[in-house]
C-alpha positions in Angstrom: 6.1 73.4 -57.4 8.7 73.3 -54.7 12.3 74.3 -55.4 13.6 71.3 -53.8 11.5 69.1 -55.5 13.5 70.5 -58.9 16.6 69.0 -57.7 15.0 65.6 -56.9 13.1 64.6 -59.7 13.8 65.1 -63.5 11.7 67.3 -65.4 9.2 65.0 -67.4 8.6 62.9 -64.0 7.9 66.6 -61.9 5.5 67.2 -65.1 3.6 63.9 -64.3 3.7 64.7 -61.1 1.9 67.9 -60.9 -0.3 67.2 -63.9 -1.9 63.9 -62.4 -5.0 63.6 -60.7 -5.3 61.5 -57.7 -8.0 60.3 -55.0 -6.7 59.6 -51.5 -9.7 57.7 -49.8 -8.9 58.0 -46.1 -7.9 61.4 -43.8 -6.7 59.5 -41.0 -3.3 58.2 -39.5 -1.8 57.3 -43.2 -4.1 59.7 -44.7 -2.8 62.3 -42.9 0.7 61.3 -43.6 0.3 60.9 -47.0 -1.5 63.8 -48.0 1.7 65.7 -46.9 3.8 63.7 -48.6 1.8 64.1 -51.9 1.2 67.9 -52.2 5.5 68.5 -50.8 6.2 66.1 -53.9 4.7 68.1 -56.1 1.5 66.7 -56.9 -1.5 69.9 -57.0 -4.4 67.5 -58.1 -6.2 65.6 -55.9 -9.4 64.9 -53.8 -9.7 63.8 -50.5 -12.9 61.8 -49.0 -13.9 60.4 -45.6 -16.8 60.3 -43.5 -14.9 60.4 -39.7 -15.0 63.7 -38.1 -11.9 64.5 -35.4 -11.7 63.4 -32.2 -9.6 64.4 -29.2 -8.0 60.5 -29.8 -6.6 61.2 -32.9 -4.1 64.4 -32.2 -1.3 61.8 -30.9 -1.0 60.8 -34.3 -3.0 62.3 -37.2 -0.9 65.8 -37.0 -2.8 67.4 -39.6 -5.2 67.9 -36.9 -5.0 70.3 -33.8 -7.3 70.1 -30.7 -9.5 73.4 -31.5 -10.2 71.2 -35.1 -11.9 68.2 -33.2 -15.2 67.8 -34.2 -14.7 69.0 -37.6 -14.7 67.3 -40.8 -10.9 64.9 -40.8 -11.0 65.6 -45.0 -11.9 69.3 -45.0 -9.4 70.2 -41.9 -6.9 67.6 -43.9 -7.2 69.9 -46.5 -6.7 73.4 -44.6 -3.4 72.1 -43.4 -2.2 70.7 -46.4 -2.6 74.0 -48.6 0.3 75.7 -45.9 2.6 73.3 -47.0 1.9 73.9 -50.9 -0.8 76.5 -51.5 -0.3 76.1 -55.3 -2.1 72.3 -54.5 -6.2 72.3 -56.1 -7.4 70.0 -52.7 -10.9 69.2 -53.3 -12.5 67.7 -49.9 -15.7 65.5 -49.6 -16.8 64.8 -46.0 -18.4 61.9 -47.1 -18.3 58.2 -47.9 -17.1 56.7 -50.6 -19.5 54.1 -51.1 -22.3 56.1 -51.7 -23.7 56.2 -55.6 -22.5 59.6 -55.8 -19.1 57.8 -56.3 -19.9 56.0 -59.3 -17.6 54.6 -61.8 -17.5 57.4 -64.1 -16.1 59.5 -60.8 -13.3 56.8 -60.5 -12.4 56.9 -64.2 -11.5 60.9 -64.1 -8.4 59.8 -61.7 -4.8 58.6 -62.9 -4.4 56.9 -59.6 -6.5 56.0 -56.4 -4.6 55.8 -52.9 -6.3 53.8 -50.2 -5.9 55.0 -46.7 -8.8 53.3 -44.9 -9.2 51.1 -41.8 -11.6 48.7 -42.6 -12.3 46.0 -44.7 -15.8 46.9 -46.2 -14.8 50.2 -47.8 -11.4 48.6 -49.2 -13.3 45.6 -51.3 -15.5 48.7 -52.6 -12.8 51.1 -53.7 -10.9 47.6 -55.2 -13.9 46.7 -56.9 -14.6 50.5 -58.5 -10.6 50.7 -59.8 -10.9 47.3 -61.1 -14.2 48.4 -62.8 -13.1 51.9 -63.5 -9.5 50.9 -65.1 -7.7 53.0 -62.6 -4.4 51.6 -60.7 -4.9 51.5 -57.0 -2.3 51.4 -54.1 -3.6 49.6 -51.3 -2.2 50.5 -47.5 -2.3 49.8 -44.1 -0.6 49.0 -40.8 -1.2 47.0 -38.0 0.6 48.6 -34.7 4.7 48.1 -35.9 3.5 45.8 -39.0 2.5 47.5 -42.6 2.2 47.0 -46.2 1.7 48.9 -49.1 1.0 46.9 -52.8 -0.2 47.6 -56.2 -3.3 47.0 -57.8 -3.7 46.9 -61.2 -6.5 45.1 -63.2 -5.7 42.2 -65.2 -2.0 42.7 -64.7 -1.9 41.8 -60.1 -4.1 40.1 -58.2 -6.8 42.3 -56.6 -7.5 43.2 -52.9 -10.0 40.2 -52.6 -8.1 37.8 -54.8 -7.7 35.8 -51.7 -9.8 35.0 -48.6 -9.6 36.6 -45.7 -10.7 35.1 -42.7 -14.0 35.5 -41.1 -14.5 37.9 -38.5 -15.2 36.5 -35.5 -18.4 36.0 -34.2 -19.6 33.7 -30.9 -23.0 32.2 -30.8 -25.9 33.7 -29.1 -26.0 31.1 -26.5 -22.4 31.1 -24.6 -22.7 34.9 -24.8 -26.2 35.2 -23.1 -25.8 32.3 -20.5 -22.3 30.2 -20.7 -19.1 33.2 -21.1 -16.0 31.9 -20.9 -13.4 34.5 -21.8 -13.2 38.3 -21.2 -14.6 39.1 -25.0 -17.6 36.8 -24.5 -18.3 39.4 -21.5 -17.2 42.4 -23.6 -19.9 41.7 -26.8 -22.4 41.1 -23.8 -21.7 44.3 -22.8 -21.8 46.1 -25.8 -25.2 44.2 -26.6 -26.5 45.5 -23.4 -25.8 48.7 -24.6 -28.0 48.4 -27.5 -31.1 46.9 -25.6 -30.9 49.8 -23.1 -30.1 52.9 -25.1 -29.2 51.8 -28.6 -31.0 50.5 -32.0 -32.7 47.7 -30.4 -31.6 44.6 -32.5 -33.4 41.1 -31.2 -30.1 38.7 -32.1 -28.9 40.8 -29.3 -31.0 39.5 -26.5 -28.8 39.5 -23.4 -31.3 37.8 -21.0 -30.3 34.0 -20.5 -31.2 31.9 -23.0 -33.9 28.6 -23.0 -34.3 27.8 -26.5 -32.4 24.7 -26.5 -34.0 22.5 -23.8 -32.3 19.5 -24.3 -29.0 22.0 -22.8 -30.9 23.7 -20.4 -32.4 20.9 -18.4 -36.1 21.5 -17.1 -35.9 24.9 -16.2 -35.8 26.2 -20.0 -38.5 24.2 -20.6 -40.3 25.4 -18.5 -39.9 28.5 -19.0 -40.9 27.7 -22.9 -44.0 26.3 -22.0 -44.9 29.1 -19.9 -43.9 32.1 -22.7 -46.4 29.8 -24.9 -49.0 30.1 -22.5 -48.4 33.9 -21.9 -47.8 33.5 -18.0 -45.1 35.4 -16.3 -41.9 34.7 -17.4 -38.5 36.5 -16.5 -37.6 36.7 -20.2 -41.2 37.8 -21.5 -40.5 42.1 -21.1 -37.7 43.4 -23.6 -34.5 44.6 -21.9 -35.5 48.2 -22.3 -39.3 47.7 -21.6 -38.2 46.3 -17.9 -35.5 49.1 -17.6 -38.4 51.8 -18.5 -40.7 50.3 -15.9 -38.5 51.0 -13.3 -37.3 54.6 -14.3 -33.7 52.9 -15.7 -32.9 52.7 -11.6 -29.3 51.9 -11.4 -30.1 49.4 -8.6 -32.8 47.4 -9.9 -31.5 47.2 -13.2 -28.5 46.1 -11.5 -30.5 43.1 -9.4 -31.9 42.1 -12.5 -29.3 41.6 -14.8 -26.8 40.7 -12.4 -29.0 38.2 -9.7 -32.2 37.6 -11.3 -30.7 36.7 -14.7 -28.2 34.9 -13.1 -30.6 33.4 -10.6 -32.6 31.7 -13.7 -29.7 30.8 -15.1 -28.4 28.4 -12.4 -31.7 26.5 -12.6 -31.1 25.4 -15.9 -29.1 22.4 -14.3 -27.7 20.5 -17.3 -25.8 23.9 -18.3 -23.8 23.3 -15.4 -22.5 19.6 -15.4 -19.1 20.3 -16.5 -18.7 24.2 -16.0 -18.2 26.1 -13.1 -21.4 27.7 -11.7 -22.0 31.0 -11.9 -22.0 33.3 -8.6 -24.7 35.9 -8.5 -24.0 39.4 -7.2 -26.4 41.8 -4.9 -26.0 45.7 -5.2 -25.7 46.0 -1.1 -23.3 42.6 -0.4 -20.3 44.1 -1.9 -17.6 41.5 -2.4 -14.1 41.8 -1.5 -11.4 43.7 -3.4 -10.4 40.5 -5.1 -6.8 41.2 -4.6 -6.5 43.3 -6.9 -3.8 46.2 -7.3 -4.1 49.4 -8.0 -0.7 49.9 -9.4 0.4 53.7 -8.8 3.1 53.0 -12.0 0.3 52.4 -14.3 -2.1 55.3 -16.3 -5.8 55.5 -15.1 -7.0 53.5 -17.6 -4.7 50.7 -17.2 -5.3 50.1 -13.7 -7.4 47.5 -12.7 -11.2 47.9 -11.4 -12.8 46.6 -8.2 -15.9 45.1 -8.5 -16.6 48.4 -5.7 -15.3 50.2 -8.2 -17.4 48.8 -11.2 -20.8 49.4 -9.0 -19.9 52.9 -8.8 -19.3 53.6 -12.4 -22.1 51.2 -13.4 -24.5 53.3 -11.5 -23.0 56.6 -12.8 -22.9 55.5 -16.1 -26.5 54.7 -16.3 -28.2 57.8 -15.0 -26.1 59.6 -17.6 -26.6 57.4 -20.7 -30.0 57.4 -19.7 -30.3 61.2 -19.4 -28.9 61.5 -23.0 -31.4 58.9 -24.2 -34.1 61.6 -22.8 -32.9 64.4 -23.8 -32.2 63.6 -27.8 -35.2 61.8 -28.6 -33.5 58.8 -30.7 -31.0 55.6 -30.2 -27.3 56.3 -28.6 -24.8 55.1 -30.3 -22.7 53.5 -29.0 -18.9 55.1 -29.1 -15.5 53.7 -28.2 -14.3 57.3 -27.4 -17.9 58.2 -25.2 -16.9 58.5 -21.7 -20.1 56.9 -20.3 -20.6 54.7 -23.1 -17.2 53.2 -22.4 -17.5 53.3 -18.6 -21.0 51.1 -18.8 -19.5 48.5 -21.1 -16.1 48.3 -19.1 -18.3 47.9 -15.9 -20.8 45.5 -16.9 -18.1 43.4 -19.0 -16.2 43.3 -15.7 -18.9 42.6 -13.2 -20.2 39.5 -15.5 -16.4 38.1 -15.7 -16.3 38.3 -12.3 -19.6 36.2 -12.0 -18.1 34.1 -14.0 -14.9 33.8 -12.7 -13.5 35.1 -15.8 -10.1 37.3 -15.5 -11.2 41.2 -15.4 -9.7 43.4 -17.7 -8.9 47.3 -17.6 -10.7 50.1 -19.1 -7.8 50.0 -21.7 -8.1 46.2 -22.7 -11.8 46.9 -23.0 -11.5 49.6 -25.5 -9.4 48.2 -27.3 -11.2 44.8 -27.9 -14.6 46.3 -27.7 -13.3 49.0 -30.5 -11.4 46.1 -32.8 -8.5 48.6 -32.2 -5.0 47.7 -32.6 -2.3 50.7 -31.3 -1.6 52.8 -34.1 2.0 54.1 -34.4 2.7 57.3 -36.2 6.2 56.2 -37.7 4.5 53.4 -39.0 1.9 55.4 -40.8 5.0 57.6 -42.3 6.7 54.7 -43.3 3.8 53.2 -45.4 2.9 56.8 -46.4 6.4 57.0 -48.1 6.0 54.1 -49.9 2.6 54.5 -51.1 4.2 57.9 -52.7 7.5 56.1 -53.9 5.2 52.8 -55.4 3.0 55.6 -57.3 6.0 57.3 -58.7 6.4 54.1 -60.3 3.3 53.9 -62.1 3.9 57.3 -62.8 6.6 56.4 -64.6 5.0 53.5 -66.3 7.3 51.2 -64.4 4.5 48.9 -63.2 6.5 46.1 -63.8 8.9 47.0 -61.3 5.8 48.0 -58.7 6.3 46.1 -55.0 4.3 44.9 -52.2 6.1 45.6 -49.5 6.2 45.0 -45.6 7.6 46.6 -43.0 8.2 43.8 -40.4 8.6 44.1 -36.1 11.8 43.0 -36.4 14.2 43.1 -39.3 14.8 39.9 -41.2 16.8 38.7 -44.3 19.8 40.2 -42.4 18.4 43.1 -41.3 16.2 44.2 -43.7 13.2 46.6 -41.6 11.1 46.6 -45.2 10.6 43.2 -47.4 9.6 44.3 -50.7 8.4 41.3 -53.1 7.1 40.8 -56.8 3.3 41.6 -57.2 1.3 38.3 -57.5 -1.0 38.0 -60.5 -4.6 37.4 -60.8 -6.3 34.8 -59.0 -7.8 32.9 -62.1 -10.4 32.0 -60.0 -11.2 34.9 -57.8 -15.1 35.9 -57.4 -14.3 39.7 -58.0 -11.7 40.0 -60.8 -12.2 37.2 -63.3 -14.0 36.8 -66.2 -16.6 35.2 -64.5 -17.1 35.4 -60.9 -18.9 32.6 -59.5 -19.4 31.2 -55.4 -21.3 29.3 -53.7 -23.1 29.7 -50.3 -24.8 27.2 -48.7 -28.2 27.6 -46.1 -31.2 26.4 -45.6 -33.8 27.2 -48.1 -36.3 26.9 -45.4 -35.4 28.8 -43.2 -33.4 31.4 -44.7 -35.3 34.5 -46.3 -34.7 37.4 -48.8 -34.1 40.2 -46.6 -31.1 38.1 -45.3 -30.2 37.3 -48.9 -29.7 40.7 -49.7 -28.7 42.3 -45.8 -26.2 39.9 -44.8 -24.9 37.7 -47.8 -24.5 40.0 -50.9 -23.9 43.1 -48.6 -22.5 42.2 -45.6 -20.3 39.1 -46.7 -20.1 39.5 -50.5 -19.4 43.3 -49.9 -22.1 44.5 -52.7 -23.9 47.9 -52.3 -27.2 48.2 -54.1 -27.6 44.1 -55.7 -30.1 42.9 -58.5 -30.9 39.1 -58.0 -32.6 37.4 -61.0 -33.6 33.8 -60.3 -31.8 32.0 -63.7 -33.7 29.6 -65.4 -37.4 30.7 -63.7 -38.3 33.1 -66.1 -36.6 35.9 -65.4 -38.0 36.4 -62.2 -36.4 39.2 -60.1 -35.9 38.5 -56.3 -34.3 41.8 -55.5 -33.9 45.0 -56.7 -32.3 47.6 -55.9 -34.9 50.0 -57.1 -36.7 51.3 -53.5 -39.9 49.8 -52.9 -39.7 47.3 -55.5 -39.7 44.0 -54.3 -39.8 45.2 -50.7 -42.9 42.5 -50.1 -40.0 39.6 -50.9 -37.9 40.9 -48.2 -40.2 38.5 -45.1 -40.3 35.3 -47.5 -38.4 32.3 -47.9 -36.1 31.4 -50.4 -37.8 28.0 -50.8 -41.1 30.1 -51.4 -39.9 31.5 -55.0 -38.8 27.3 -55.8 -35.1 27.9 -55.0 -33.9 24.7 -54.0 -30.4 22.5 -53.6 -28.6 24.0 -56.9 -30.3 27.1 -58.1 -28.3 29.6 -59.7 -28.9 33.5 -59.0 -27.4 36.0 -61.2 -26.4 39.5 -59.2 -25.5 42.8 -60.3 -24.1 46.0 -58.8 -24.7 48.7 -61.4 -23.0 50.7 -59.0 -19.7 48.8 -58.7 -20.0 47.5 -62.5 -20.0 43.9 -60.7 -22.0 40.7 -62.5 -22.0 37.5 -59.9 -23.0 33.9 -60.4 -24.2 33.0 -56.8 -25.1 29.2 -56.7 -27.5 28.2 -53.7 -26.0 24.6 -51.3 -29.5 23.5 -49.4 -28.4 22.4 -46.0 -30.3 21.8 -43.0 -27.1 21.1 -41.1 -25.3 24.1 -40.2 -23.1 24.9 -37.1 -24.4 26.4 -34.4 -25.1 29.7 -34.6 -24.3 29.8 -38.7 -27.1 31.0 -41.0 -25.1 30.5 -43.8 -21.4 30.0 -45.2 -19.6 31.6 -48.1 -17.9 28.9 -50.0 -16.0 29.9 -53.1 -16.1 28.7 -56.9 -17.6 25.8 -57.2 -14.9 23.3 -58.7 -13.3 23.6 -55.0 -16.0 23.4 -53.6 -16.4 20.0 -55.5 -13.3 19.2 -54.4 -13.5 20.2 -50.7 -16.9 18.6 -50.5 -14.9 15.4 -52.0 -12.4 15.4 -49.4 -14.7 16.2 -46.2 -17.2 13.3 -47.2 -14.1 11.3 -47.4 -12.9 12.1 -44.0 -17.0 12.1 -42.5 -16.7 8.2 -43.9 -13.7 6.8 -42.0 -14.9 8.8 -38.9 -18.1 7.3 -39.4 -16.6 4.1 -39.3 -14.3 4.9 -36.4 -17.0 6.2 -34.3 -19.8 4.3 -35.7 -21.8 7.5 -36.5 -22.2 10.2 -39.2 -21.0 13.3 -39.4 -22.1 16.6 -40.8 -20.0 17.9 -43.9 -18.4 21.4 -43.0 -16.4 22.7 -46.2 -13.9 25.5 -45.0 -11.6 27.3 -47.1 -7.9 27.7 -45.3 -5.5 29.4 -47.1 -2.1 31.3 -45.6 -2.1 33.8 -48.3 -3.9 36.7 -46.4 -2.9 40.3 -46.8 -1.5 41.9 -44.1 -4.2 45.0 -44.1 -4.6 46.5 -40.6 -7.9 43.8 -39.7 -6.2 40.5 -41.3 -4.1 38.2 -41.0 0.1 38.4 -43.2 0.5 37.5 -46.7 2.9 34.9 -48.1 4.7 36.3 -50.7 7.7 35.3 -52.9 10.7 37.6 -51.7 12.6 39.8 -54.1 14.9 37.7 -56.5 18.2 40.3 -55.3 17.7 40.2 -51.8 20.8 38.8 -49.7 18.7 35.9 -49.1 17.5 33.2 -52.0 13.6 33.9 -53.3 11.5 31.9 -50.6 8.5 32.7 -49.0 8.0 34.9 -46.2 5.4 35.7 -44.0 5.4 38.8 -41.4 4.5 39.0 -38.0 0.7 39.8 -36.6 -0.4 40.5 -33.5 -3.8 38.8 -32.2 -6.5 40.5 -33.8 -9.7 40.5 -32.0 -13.0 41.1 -34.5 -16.1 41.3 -32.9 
């Protein structure tokens, strides 16, 4: 152990120190931060995972990292550097990802604490819900541009990382982004979707092509072009995306006609789309508009300066012969990559040359990446900041001072008399949370009908409900099982309905993660009025959901009255108390009992947070 760490810490703490065994899940901007932080304290015990490798964009901030490491693994480079700071440090490194089985419970309970470094929600409800399962204290990071937080997780003593809701990411129905845009990121997730038709995994709720399923919104023209797909004429919309594309040899021009006169063409005939909005204007590759006024600005980087629409022809066109040479020469899907120079150009390009279509404000190459990439500025002192007091909150525990264990927030702007970092007292357990109680129970409510089991499983348990390999047993229908996460099992459920196995209005399914050692009551809401768009909603326990649904039929009866019409019941759950985690939204917390000001509570600042 480091001399100066002697004369810092007493001797039974710098024996807890070195003898503990921690897992830092994360090797990027706090990861890299904090791994120094941990092995120059003292600490020789720990294992490192993450799945990124390095790129060229991380060296402004992640300094562990040099340019002749990009490409490498971030953990096992994270590693290298480390050791030259203490070489006496065991660093064990796993270029992998942490939710894979591999990373079991019994993997979890061999560490005295977990540290989260990770920039995304998914992975931070797993590693919550292992700890919780595994016993093991977790400190839970992250930082948002000049905004931060670090807290303690501890079961059955705090509340847990999904104690609360977060809010939705943001999605935007098919519709207004194939044929009715009206901001820039309407034009940017058209974009990216384009992407994935040309040269990605091919995914049909991507369909950029305009849109004439709803005929009562499209006037005659959809309808027509209904009846015409039903009696297999020609129709614009008949040939995939990529099937037209490889007709014509991906031909920057024609592909350019197409998507950006034809398309638009057909959309303008479906009249009743444009009553009250302002009609598209159709582009041609050789009737190049003017420069739109727009300037250059010699003060600002490359990518911050604005694009002609010249400008956006050109790098359209460039883009697409190289994309499309990539696609031949590797034999499988692009990917598409926030920090790929052509896959970056064609969505900046395309996103642009729609807006201006449109007549939606353009945006720069920089805007673009950043909003197409859910990407918020990262700022190193921010990450050392939070880094510091993920160490100094572990020390704590350490110690067995949980009780004295913060979450605290560094703010944009010191508050409470110029205070940069707010600490406050750790909330407990949500009594009623769907992860951490005693018995987590939510409701969801869909359309039996229409809903199947593939969806079930793909986008409710995993992709809302955060689960990695679910069981589903209908309860009370004799045991049967409607998922499991055996391979191959039920794989002939996946294409059915829910209402074909008799779930209906009020069935109860029990689901299990072995994996995350996770039991949930999921209790099915038939509806066959949903928003726009929705396949489903997640809706909480159900006594507020009781309540809710209470209180919204209320409301639906005196605007029924006041219009002389019904209205749908839409049960959302608001609730301030968000954690402040790099994707989400601030937290109110109470505010320590000796700061200058009284306890009240206090909620930090947050940029707008764009999820796609």
């Amino acid at each position: 152990m480091a001399t100066h760490v002697t004369g810092i810490l007493d001797e039974n703490l710098r024996n807890s120190v070195k003898s503990a065994k921690i897992l830092v899940v994360g090797a990027g901007g706090i990861g890299c931060e904090l791994l120094k932080n941990l092995v120059l304290t003292g600490f020789e015990d720990i294992e490192l995972i993450d799945l990124d490798t390095i790129d060229i964009s991380n060296l402004n901030r992640q300094f562990l990292f040099q340019k002749v490491h990009v490409g490498r693994s971030k953990s096992e480079v994270a590693r290298e550097s480390a050791l030259r700071f203490n070489p006496q440090a065991n660093i064990v490194a796993y270029h992998d990802s942490i939710t894979k089985p591999t990373y079991g419970v019994p993997f979890f309970k061999k560490f005295t604490l977990v540290m989260n470094a990770l920039d995304n929600r998914a992975a931070r409800n797993h590693v919550n819900r292992m700890c919780l399962a595994a016993g093991v204290p977790l400190v839970e990071s992250g930082t948002a541009g000049y905004l931060g937080q670090v807290t303690v997780i501890k079961k059955g003593v705090t509340e847990c990382y999904e104690c609360q809701p977060k809010p939705a990411q943001k999605t935007f129905p098919g519709c207004t982004i194939r044929n009715t845009p009206s901001e820039p990121i309407h034009c940017i997730v058209w974009a990216k979707h384009l992407f994935n038709q040309l040269f990605g995994e091919v995914d049909p709720d991507e369909d950029v092509s305009p849109d004439a399923a709803d005929p009562e919104q499209v006037g005659d023209a959809g309808q027509a072009a209904l009846e015409a797909e039903a009696n297999d004429e020609g129709n614009v919309n008949r040939v995939s995306t990529r099937g037209w594309a490889t007709s014509h040899n991906y031909d920057a021009k024609k592909l350019f006609g197409k998507l950006f006169y034809d398309d638009i063409m057909y959309l303008l005939s479906m009249d009743k789309l444009w009553e009250k909005r302002r009609k598209p204007t159709p582009l041609q590759w050789d009737k190049l508009p003017d420069a739109d006024g727009v300037v250059e600005g010699e003060e600002l980087i490359q990518d911050q300066r604005p694009w002609t629409i010249s400008q956006c022809y050109d790098v359209f066109a460039a883009a697409v012969g190289s994309l499309y040479k990539k696609l031949q020469g590797s034999g499988e899907d692009l990917v598409w990559d926030k920090d790929d120079k052509d896959s970056m150009d064609f969505v900046t390009a395309c996103a642009n040359i729609r807006a201006h279509i449109f007549g939606i404000p353009q945006k720069s190459r920089f805007d673009v990446k950043s909003m197409a990439g859910n990407i918020i500025p990262a700022i190193a002192t921010t990450n050392a900041v939070i880094a510091g007091l993920i160490v100094l909150e572990s020390i704590k525990i350490l110690q067995g001072r949980l009780n004295d264990c913060k979450t605290v927030y560094l703010n944009r702007r010191p508050n409470f008399k110029n205070w940069l970092l707010v600490p406050c007292v750790l909330v407990k357990p949500n009594p009623k949370c769907y992860v951490c109680s005693e018995k987590p129970e939510i409701c969801v409510r869909l359309n039996v009908e229409k809903t199947t089991v593939r969806t079930l499983e793909e986008r409710i348990l995993k992709a809302s409900l955060n689960m990695v390999a679910p069981d589903v047993e209908i309860v009370n229908n004799r045991g049967t099982i409607l998922i499991s996460s055996e391979e191959g099992e039920t794989e002939e459920n996946n294409d059915k309905l829910l209402k074909d196995f008799d779930i209906i209005d009020g069935t109860q399914l029990n689901c299990d993660d072995f994996l995350q050692n996770y039991t949930l009551t999921l209790n099915i809401i038939h509806s066959e009025k949903l928003e726009e768009g929705v396949e489903f909603e997640v809706l909480g326990n159900p006594e507020e959901l009781k309540k809710a649904q209470e209180e919204q039929a209320k409301k639906d009866a005196e605007s029924a009255v006041a219009n002389n019409e019904g209205a749908s019941v839409s049960t959302v759950m608001e609730n301030d108390d968000l954690v402040c985690l790099d994707d989400e939204e601030p937290k109110k917390r109470k505010v320590e009992e000796e700061s200058p000001q009284p306890a009240k509570k206090m909620r930090a600042e947050s940029p707008d947070i764009i999820m796609i």
